[in-house]
matplotlib code that plots the C-alpha trace (Angstrom):
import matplotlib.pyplot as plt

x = [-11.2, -14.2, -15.1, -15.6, -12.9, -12.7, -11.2, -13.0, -10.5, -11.2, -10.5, -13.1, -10.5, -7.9, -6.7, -8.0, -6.3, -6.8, -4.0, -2.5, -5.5, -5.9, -2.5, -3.8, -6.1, -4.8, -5.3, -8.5, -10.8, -12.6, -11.6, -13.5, -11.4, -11.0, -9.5, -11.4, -11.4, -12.6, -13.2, -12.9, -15.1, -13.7, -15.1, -13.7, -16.0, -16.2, -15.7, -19.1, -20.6, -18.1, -21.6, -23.2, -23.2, -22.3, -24.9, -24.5, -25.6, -25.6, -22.5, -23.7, -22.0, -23.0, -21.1, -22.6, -22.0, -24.4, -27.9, -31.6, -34.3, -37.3, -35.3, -37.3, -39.9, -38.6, -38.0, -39.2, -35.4, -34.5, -31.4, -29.9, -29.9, -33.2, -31.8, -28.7, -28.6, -27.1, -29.7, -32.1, -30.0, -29.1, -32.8, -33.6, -30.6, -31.8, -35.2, -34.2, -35.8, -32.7, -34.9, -36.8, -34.5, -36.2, -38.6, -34.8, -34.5, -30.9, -27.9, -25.3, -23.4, -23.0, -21.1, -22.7, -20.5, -22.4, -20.3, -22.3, -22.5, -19.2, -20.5, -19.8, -22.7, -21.8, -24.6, -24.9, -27.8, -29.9, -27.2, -24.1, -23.6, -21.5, -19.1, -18.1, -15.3, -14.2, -10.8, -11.0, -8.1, -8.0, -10.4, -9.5, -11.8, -10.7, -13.6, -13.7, -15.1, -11.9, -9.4, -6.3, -6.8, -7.4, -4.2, -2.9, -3.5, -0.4, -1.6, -3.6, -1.2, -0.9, -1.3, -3.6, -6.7, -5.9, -9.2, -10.2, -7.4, -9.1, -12.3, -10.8, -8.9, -12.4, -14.8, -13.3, -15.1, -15.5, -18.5, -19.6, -17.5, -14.5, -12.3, -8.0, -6.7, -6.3, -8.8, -10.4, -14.5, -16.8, -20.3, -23.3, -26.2, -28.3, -26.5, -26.3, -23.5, -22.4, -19.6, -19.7, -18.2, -20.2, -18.4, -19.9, -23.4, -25.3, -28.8, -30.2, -33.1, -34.2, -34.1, -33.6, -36.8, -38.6, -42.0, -44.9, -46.2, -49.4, -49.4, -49.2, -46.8, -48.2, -48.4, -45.2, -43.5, -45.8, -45.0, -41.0, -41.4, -43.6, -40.7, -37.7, -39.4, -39.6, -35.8, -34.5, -35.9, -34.8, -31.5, -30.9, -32.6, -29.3, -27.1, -25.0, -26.0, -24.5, -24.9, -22.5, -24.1, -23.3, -24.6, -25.9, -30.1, -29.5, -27.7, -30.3, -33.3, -32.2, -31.5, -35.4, -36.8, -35.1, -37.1, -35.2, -32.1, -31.6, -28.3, -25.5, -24.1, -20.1, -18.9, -15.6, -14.4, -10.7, -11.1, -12.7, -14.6, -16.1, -19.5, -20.7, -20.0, -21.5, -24.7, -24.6, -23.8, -27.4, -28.9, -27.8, -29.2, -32.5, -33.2, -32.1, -29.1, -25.5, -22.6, -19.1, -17.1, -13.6, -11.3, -9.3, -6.5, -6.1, -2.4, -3.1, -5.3, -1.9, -1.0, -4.2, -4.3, -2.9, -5.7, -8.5, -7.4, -7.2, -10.7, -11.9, -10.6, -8.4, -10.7, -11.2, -11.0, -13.9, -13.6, -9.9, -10.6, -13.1, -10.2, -8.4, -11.7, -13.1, -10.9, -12.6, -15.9, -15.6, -15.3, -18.4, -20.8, -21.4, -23.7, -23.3, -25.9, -25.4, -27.5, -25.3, -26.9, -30.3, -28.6, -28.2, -31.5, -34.3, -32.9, -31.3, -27.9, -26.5, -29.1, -28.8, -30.0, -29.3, -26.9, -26.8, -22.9, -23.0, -19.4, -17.3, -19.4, -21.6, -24.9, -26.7, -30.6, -33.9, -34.9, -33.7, -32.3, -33.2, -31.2, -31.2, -35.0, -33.0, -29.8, -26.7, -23.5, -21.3, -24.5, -23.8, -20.3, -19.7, -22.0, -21.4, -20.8, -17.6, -14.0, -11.3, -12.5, -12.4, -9.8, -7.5, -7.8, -7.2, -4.2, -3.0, -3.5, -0.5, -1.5, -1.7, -4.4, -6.6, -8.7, -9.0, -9.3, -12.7, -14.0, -13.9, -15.2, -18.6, -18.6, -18.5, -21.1, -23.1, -23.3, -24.1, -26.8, -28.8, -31.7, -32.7, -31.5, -34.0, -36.6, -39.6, -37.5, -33.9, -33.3, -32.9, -30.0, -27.6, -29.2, -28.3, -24.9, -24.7, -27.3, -25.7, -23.1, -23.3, -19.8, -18.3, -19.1, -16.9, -18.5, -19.2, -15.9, -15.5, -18.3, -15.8, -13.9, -16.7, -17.6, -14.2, -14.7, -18.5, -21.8, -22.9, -26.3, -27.5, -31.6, -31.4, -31.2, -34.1, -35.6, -39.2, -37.1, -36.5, -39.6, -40.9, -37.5, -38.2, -41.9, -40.5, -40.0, -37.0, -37.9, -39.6, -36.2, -34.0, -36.6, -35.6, -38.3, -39.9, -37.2, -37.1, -40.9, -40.5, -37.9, -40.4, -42.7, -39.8, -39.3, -39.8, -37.4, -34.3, -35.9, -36.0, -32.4, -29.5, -28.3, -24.1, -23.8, -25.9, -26.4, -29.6, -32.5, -32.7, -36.6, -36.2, -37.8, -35.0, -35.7, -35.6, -32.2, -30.7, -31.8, -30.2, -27.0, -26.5, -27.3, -24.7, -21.9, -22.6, -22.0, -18.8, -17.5, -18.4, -16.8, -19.8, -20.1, -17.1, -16.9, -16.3, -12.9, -11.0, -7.3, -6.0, -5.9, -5.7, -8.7, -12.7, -15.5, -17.5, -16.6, -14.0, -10.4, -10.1, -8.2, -6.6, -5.1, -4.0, -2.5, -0.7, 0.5, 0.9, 4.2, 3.7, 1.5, 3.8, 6.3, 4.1, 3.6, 6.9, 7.7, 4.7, 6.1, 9.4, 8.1, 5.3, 7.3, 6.5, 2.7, 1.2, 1.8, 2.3, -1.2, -0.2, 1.7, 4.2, 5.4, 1.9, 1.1, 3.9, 2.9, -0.4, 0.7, 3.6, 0.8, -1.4, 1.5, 2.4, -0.5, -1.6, -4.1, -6.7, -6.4, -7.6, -9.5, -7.0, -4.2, -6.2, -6.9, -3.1, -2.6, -5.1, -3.3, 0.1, -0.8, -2.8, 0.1, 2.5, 0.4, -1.4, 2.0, 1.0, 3.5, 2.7, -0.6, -2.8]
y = [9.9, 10.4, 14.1, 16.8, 18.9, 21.6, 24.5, 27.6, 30.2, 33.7, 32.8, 30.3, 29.9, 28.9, 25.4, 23.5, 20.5, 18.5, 16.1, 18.8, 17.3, 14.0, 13.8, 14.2, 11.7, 7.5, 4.6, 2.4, 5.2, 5.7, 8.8, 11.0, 14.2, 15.2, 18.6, 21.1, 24.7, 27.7, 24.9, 21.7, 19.5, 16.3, 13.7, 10.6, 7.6, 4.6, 2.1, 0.4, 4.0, 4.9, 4.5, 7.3, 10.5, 12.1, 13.7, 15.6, 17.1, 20.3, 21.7, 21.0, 19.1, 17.5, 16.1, 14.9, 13.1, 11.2, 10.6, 11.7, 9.3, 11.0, 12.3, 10.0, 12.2, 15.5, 14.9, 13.0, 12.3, 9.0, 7.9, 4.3, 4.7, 5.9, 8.0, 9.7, 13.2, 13.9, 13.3, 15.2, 18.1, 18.7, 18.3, 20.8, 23.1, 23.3, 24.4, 27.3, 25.5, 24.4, 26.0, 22.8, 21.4, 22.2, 19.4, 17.6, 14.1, 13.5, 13.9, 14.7, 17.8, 18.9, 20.9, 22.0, 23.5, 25.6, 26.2, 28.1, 30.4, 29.8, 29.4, 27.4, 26.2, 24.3, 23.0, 22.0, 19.8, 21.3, 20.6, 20.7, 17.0, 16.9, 20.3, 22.3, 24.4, 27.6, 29.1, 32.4, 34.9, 37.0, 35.7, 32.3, 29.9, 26.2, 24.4, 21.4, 18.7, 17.9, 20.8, 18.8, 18.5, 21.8, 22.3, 20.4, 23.4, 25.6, 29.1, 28.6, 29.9, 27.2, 29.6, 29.4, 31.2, 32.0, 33.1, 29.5, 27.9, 29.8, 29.1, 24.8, 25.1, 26.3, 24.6, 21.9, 23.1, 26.0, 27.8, 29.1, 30.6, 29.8, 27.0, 26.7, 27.4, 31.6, 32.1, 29.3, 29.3, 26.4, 27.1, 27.5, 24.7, 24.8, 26.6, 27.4, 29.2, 30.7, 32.2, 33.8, 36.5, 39.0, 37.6, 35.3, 35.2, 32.7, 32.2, 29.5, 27.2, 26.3, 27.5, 25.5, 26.4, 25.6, 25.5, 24.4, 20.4, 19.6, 16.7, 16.4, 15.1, 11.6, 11.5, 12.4, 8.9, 7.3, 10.0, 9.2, 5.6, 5.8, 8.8, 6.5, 3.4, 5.2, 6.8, 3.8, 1.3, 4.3, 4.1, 0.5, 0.1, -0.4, -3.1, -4.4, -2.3, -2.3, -0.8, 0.6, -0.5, 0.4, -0.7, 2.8, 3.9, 5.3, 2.9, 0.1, 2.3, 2.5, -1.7, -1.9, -0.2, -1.3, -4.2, -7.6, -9.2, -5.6, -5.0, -6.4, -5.1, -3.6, -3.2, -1.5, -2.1, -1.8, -5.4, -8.8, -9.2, -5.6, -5.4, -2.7, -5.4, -8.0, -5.6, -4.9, -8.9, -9.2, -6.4, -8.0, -11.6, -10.0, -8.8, -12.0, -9.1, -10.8, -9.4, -9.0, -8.0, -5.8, -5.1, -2.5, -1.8, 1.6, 2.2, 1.4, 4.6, 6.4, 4.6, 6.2, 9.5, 11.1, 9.4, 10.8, 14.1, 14.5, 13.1, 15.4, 18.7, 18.9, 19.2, 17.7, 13.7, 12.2, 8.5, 8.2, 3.9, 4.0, 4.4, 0.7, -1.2, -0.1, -1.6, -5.0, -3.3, -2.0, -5.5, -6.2, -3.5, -0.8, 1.3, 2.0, 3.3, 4.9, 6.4, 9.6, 12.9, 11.2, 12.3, 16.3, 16.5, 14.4, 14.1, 17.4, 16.5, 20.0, 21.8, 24.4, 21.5, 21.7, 19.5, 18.4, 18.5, 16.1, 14.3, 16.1, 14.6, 16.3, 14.4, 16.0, 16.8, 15.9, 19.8, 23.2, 25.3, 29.3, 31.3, 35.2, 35.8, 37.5, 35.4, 36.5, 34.6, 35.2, 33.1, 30.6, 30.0, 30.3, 27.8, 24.9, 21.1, 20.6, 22.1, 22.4, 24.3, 28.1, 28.5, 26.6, 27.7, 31.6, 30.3, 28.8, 31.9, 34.5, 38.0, 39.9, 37.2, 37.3, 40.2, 39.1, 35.5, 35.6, 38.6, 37.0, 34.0, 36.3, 38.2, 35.0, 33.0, 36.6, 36.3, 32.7, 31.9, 35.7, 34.1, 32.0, 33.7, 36.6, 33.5, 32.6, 29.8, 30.6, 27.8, 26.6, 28.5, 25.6, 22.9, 25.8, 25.8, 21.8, 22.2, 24.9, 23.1, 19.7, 18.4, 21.2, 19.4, 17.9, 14.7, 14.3, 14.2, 10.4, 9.9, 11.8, 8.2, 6.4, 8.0, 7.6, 3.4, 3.2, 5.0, 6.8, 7.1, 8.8, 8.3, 11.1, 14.0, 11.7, 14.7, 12.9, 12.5, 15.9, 17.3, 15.2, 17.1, 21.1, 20.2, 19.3, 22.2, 22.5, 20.8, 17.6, 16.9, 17.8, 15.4, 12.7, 10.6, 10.7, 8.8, 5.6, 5.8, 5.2, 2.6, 0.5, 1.0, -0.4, -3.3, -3.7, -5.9, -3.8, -1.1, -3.0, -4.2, -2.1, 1.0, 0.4, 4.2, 3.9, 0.2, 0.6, -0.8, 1.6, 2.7, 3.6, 6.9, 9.3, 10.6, 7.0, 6.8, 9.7, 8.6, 4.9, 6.9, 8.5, 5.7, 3.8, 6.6, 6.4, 3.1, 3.3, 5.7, 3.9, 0.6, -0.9, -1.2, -1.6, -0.4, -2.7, -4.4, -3.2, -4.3, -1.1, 2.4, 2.6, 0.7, 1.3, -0.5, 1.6, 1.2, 3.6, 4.0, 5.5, 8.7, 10.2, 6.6, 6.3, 10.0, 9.0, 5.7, 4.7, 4.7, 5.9, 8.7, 10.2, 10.4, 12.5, 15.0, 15.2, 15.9, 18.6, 19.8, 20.4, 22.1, 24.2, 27.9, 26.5, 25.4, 28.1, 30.8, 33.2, 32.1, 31.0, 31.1, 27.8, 28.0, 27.4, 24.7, 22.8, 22.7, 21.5, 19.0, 18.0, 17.9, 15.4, 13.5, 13.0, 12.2, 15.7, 16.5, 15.7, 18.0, 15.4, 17.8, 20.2, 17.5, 15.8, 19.2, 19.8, 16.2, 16.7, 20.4, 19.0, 16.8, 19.5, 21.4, 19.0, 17.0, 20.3, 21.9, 25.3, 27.3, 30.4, 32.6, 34.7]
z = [75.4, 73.7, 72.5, 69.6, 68.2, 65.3, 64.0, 62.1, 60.1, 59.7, 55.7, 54.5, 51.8, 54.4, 54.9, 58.4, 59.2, 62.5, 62.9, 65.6, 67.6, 66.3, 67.8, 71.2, 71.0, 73.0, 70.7, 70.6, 69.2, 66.3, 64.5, 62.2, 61.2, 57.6, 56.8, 55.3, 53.8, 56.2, 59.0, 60.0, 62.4, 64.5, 66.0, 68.4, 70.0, 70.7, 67.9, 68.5, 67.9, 64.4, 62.3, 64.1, 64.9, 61.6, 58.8, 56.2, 52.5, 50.3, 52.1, 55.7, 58.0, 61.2, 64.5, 67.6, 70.6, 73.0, 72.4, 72.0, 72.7, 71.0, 68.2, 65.9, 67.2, 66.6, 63.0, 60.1, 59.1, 59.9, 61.4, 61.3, 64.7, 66.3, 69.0, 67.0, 66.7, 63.9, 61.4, 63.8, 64.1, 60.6, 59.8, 62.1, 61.2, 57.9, 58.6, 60.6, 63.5, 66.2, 69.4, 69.1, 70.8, 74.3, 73.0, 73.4, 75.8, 75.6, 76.5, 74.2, 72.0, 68.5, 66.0, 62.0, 59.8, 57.4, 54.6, 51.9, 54.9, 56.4, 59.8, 62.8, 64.9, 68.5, 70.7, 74.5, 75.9, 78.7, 81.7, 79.6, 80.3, 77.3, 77.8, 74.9, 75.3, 72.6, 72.4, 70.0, 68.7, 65.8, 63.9, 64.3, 66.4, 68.0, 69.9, 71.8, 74.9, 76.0, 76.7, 76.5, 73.0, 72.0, 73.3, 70.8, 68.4, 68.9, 69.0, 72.4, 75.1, 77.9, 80.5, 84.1, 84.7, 88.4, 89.4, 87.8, 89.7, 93.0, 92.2, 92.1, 95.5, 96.9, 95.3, 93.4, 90.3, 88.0, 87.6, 84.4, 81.4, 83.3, 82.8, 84.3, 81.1, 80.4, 77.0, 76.9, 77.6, 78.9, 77.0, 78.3, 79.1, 76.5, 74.0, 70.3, 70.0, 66.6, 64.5, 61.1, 59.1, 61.2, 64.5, 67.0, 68.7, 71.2, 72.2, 74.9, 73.6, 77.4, 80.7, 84.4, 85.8, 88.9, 89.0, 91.4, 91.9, 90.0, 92.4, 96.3, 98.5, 99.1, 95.0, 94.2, 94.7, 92.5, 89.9, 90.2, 89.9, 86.6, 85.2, 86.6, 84.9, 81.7, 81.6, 82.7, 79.9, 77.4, 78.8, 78.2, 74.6, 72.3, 73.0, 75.6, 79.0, 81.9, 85.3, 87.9, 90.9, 94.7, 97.9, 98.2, 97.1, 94.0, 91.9, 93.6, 92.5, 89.0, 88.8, 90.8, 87.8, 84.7, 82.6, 84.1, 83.0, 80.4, 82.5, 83.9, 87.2, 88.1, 91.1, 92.5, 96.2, 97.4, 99.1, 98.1, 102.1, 101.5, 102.8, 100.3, 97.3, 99.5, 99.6, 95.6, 94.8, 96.5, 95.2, 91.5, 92.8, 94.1, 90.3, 88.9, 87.4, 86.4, 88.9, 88.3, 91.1, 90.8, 93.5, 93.1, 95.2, 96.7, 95.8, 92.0, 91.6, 91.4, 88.3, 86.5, 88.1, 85.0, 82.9, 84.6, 85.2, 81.4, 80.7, 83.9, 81.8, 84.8, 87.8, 90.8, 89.7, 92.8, 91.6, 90.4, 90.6, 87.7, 85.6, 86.8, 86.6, 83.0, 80.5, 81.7, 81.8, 78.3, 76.7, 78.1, 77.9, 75.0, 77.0, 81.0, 83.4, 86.7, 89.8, 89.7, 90.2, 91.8, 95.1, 94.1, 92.5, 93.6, 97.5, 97.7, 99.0, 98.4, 99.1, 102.5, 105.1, 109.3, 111.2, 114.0, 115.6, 118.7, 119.8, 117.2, 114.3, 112.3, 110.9, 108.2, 109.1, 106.5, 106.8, 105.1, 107.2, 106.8, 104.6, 104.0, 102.2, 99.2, 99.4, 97.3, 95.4, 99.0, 100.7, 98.3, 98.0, 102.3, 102.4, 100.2, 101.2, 99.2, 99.2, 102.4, 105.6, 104.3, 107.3, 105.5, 102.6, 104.3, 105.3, 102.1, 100.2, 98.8, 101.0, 97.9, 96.8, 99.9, 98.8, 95.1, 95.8, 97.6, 95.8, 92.5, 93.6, 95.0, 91.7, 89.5, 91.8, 91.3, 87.4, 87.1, 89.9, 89.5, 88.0, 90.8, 93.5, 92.9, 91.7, 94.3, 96.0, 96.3, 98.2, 94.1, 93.7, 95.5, 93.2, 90.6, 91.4, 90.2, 87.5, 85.3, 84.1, 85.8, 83.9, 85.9, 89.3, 91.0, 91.5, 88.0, 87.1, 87.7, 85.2, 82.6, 83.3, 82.5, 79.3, 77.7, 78.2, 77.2, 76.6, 79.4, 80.5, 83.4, 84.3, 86.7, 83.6, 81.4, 80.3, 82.3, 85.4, 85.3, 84.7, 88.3, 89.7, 88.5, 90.2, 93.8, 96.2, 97.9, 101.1, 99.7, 98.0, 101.6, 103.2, 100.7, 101.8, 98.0, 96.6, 99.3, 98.5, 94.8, 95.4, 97.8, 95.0, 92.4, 94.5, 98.2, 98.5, 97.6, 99.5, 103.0, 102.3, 104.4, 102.7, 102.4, 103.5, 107.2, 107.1, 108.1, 106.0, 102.5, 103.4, 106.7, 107.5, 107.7, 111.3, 112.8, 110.8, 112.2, 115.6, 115.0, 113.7, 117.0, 119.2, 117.0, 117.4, 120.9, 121.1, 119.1, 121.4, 124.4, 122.8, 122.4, 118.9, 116.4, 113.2, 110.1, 109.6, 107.1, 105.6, 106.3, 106.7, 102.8, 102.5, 103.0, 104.1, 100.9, 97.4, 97.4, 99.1, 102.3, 100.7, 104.0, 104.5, 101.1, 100.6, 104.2, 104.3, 100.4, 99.0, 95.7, 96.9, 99.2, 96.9, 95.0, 97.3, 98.4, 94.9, 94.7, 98.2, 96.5, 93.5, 94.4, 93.6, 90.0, 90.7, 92.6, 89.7, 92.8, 94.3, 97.1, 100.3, 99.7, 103.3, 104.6, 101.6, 102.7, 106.4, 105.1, 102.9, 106.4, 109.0, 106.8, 105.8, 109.2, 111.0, 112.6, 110.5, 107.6, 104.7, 102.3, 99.9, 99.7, 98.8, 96.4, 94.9, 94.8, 93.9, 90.5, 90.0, 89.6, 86.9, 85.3, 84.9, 83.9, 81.8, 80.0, 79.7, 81.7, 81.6, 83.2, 84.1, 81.8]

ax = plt.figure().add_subplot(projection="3d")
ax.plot(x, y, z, "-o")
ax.set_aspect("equal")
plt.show()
């Protein structure tokens, strides 16, 4: 795992040692964490990266994470490493001037300790890609990315947030301040958060904001192909880079623009025939890209299930099998790039859009649908694409919980999304809900994985990439039809090759593909058509495991829930109603119904517990 870590004392005379969190810390890291007087800052990365990321002079001193690509630009301090931080930061710092950081393109975090002043100062980028988290009693101050080592320090209470743990069985994240463990805080995007001997203060350097295009519809491919261009040959300047490529658009879009041979191309699938690694092997081949292949088998996930709930701060864990297929990766590649987030920002995939329900199935339409004209938290949260059916989770829930349980949840969704759902498109305030924090989200918490074997890049938060984002209204991104424009413009060819998700050609307009969708189902259900052949219920014909299968019919896993099963009086902190949990967890064991978000949920929370050492509620 990969992360910052410190301590600031009320005393600036006191003693601050780290080896309480050093201790935390697996093997095969380097480790920067010398103890100090009045604070002390920490710092673990990769080894390739043990040269960088720390600065320093006239009682300063300076740790980052990540990277800024125009930092040579921001500052007249060179680094040895032209996108490093640390050297910018410290400049910057020291000229009172830390809100030019807006000016930022990176991704990445920071702590300065200040000690003339005796103050701490920790820093978020513009989407919290790099989370910073701040425990604080007393006087006394531990900060860090990864909450599992804080814990480490011995004066934090290992004790559940409930309205956190709520907030995870609903929505398989945490929004805002709030994290699982009672007293301890996620920080803002954009944050400079500080602590002194007057007590601690914060202020935000940049604001998500949505404005209106300066280009028109038909233009606004053109304009993400140049921005995608750009980000992506930023991305891959450094070293070895490599690319986590699926069948699927994104992914493909980012391999059509990168500068050729600059990557070399992973791909996961749970079975060597797989037809979404057959599609990626010839995306690779179409961009003269290297390929390496690496089949992971559904029942080994288990096996690293405690790994990545750790490096996902202990939420929901989307992509457990990044965790078996990275060791090889990292011997290969210093730097990793992936299409993630592309989908929930420049095609809208969260955003409020229609279905159509036809035959039981529900296929997702390429148009908003209309939402209240001042819209509230409640509008948000009852109508997100993510967490178990609200019924079940109704049922699930202790009595004396219902009330509280929901409220909280409105009240919290409130506070963080007010400023764009009173902006002049709240149809923003579901990408909002992603964008605040985006480590938060539950689909970035496979990316967590990623990080802690390589550098991670994502094109899709290139500060330029962005920019072409905040200037598309809501319903050219739900129409999605921007984005298969700029990959044609890429490369036709990968554009007119099948899409692993629809198998259907990746530029086809998205009506005619919801029309071909349908006449396939129809034909499936007339047996007509089959579906694609897969080893077993375990497995999936897409990159990932088939996850009601696996929970089902895998060994290993059932024996983990029937543990869970077994032991939930001491996991649901008085939560829940364990009598309805259990039938959950029997009817999806058993084959009468799918409750795969809610067990995986439960699945991630048991581990939280055990591995963090909760031992009660806050």
């Amino acid at each position: 795992m990969i992360g910052l870590f410190g301590v600031y004392r009320r005393d600036p005379g006191a003693p601050a040692d780290l080896a309480a969190l050093v201790k935390r810390h697996r093997a095969g890291y380097a480790i920067h964490a010398p103890a100090g007087q009045g604070a002390a800052l920490g710092r673990a990365a990769h080894r390739h990266d043990a040269k960088r990321g720390l600065a320093g002079e006239a009682g300063v001193a300076v740790a980052t994470l990540g990277d800024i690509y125009n930092a040579h630009e921001l500052s007249a301090r060179a680094g040895a490493d032209e996108y490093d931080p640390a050297p910018l930061i410290l400049d910057l710092y020291r000229n009172g001037r830390l809100d030019r950081l807006a000016l930022a393109n990176g991704q990445f975090c920071a702590a300065i300790y200040d000690a003339p002043a005796h103050r701490l100062t920790l820093i978020t980028d513009r989407h919290a890609l790099y989370p910073l988290h701040v425990w604080r009693a007393d006087g006394e101050t531990v900060f860090g990315t990864m909450i599992y080592v804080m814990l480490g320090d011995a004066r934090i209470p290992k004790k559940a947030d409930r309205d956190a743990l709520a907030q995870l069985f609903t929505m398989q994240r945490t929004v805002g301040r709030y994290t699982s463990v009672a007293g301890v805080e996620a920080l803002p995007a954009a944050c400079i958060w500080e602590i002194d001997r007057a007590g601690a203060h914060e202020r935000r350097y940049w604001e998500l904001e949505w404005r209106k295009p300066d280009f028109a519809r038909g233009e606004c491919s053109a304009v993400l192909d140049a921005a995608m261009r750009a980000a992506v040959q930023r991305a891959v300047n450094g070293g070895r880079a490599g690319l986590l490529l699926s069948g699927g658009v994104d992914s493909r879009w980012v391999l059509g623009a990168a500068p050729r041979g600059s990557l070399t191309c992973w791909t996961t699938a749970s079975f060597a025939d797989n037809p979404e690694l057959k599609l990626a092997r010839s995306v690779a081949q179409l961009c003269g890209a290297e390929h390496h292949a690496a089949v992971v088998a559904p029942e080994d996930t288990l096996a690293v299930h405690d790994d990545t709930v750790i490096e996902s701060n202990g939420l929901y864990p989307a992509s457990t099998q990044f965790s078996v297929f990275l060791p090889p990766v990292r011997a290969n590649c210093d730097t990793l790039l992936s299409g993630h987030g592309l989908d929930y920002t420049l095609r809208g995939y969260y955003l409020p859009s229609r279905f159509l329900e036809l035959g039981g199935s529900r296929t997702r339409l390429p148009v908003l649908r209309r939402i209240p004209r001042r819209p509230t938290g409640a509008d948000v949260l009852y109508n997100l694409r993510q967490g178990p059916p609200r019924k079940t989770i109704e049922r699930i829930v202790a009595p004396a919980w219902r009330e509280r349980w929901w409220k909280s949840q409105e009240d919290a969704m409130q506070t963080v999304l007010e400023p764009w759902l009173h902006s002049d498109d709240p149809y923003n305030a579901w990408d909002a809900f992603i964008l605040h924090a985006v480590s938060k989200h539950y689909a970035f918490t496979g990316m967590m994985s990623v990080r802690a074997a390589a550098n991670l890049r994502l094109p899709a938060f290139d500060a330029e990439v962005m920019d072409v984002y905040l200037r598309m209204p809501p319903a050219w991104r739900c129409a999605g039809r921007p984005v298969q424009l700029a990959l044609r413009a890429a490369s036709p060819a990968l554009a007119q090759l099948n899409n692993a998700n629809t198998h259907f050609g990746a530029d086809l307009h998205p009506w005619l593909e919801i029309a071909a969708l349908l006449l396939r189902g129809g034909l499936r259900r007339l047996g007509l058509a089959a579906r694609p052949d897969v080893p077993s219920a375990m497995h999936s014909a897409g990159s990932w495991q088939d996850i009601p299968g696996l929970f089902r019919d895998d060994p290993g896993h059932r024996a983990r829930f029937l543990a869970t099963r077994d032991n939930l009086d001491a996991l649901g902190f008085g939560l829940f109603d364990n009598d309805q949990l259990r039938a959950r967890i029997d009817e999806h064991l058993d084959g009468r119904a799918r409750h795969t978000k809610l067990l995986r949920q439960l699945l991630t929370h048991e581990a939280w517990v055990r591995l963090f050492g909760i031992a009660g509620h806050g």
